[in-house]
Rosetta silent file (secondary structure, phi, psi, omega in degrees, C-alpha in Angstrom):
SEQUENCE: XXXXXXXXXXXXXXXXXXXXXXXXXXXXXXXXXXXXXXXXXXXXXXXXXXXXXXXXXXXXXXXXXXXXXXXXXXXXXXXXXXXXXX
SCORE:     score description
SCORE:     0.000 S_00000001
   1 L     0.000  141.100 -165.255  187.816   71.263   41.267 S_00000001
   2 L  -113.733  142.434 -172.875  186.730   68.218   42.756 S_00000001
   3 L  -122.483 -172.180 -176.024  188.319   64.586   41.276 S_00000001
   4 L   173.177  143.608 -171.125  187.081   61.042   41.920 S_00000001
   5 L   -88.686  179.058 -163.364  188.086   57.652   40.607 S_00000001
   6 L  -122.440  174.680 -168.207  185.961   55.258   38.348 S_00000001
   7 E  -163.311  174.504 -157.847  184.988   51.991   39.846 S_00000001
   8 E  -114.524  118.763  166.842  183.509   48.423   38.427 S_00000001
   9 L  -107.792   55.055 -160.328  180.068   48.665   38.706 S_00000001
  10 L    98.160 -128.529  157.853  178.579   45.121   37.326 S_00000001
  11 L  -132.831   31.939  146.600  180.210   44.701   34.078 S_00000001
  12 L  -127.144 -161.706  179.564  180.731   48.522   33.628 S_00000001
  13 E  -121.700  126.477 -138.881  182.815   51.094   34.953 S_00000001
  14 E  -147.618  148.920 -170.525  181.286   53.852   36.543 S_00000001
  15 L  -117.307  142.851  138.376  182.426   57.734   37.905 S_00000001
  16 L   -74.269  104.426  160.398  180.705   58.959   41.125 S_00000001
  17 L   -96.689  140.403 -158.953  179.677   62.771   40.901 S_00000001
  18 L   -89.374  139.622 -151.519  179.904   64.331   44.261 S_00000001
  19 H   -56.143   -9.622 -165.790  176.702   65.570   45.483 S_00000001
  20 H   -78.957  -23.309  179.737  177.622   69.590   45.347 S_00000001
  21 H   -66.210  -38.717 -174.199  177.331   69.241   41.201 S_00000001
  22 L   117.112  -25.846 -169.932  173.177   69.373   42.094 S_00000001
  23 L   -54.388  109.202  141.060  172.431   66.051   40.187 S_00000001
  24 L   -20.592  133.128  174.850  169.469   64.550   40.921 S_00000001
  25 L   -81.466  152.937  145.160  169.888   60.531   41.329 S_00000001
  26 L   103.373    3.705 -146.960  168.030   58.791   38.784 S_00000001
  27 L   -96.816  132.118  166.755  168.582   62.036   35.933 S_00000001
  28 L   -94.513  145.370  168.500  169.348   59.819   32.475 S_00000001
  29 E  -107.933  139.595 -173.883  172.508   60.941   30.927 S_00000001
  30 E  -109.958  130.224 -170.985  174.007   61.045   27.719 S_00000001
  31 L  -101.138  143.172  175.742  178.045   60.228   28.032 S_00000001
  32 L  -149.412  178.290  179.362  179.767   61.148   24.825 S_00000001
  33 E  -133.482  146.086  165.578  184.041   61.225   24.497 S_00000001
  34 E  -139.599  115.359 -174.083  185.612   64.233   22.322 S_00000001
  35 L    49.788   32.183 -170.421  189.381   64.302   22.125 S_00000001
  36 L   117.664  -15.264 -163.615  190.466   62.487   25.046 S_00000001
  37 E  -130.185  153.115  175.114  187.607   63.767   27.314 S_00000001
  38 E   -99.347  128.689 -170.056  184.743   62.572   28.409 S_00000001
  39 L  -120.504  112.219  107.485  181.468   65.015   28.641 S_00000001
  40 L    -8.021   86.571  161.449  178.653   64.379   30.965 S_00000001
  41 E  -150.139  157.384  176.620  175.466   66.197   30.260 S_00000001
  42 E   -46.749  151.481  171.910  171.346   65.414   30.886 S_00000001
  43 L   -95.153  150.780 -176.309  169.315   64.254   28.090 S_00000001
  44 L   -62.851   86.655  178.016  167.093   67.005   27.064 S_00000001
  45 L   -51.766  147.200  162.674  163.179   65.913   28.330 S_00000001
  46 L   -57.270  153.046  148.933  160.285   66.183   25.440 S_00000001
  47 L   -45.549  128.720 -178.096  158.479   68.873   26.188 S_00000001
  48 L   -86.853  133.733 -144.556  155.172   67.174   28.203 S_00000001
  49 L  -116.639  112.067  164.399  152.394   66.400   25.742 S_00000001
  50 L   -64.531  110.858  165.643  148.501   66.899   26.890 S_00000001
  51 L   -74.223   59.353 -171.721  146.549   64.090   26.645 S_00000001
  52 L   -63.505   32.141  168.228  142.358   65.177   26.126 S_00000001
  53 L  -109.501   -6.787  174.550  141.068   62.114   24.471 S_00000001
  54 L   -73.279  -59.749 -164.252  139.961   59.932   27.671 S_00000001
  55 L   -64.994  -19.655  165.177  138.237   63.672   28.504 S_00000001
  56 L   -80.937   10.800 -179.908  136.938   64.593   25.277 S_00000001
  57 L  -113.680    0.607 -178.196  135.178   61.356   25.188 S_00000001
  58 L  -104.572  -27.932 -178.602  133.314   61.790   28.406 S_00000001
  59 L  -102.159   85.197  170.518  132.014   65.277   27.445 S_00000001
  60 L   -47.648  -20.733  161.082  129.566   64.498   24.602 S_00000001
  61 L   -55.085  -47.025 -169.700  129.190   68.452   24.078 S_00000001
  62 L   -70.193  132.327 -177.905  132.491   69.219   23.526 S_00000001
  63 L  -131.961  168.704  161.547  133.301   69.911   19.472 S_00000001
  64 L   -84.476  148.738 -166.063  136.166   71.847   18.180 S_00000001
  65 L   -73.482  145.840  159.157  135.351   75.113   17.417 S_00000001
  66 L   -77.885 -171.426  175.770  135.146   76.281   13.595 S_00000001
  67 H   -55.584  -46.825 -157.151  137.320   78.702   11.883 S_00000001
  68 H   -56.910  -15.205 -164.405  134.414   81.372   11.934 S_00000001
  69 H   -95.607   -7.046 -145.006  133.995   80.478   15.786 S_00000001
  70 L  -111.350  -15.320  169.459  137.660   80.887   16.463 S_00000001
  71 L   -72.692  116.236  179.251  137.737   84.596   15.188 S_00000001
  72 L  -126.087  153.630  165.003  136.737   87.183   18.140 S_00000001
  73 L   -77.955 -167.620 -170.825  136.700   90.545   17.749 S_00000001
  74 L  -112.022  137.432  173.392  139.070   92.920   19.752 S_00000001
  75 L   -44.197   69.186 -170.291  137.909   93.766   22.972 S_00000001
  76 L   -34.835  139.482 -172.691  137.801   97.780   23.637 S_00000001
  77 L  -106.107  136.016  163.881  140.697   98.691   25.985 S_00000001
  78 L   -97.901   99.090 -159.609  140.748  101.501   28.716 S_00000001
  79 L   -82.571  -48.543 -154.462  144.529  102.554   27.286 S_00000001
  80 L   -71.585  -16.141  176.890  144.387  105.709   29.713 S_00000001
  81 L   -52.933  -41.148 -164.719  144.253  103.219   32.630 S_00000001
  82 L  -100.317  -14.064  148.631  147.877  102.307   32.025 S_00000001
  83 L   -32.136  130.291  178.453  149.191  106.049   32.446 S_00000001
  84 L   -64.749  120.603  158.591  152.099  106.764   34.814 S_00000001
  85 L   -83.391  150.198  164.611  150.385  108.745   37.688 S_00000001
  86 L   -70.433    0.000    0.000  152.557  111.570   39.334 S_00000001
């Protein structure tokens, strides 16, 4: 266990985590206190969200597909393919 002192940082007070925890600088954190202690953990990114509307505006072809277009039929499979050889 590694310990380390808090220090005045501006006009807050700030803990140094020693580089061996893995933390990226710059990682936002959420600080929360529960029963005396303080817990330290990353905030949680969104999931990254595709934008296609600069590109679907450039391709004058491209439409969304209808229901009727979005239904394919199933593909025959060569199942015997996937037999364990000896």
């Amino acid at each position: 266990m590694k310990t380390t002192k808090t220090f005045k940082s501006g006009n807050s007070v700030a803990v140094r985590l020693p580089k061996t925890l893995g933390i990226a600088p710059g990682v936002e954190m959420i600080v929360r206190e529960e029963r005396g202690r303080y817990i330290v953990e990353p905030v949680q990114a969104e999931p990254k969200k595709i934008d296609l509307t600069g590109i679907a505006g450039s391709i004058p072809w491209l439409k969304p597909l209808t229901r009727e277009e979005r239904e394919f039929e199933d593909s025959p499979r060569d199942w015997h393919l996937l037999k364990k050889r000896d």
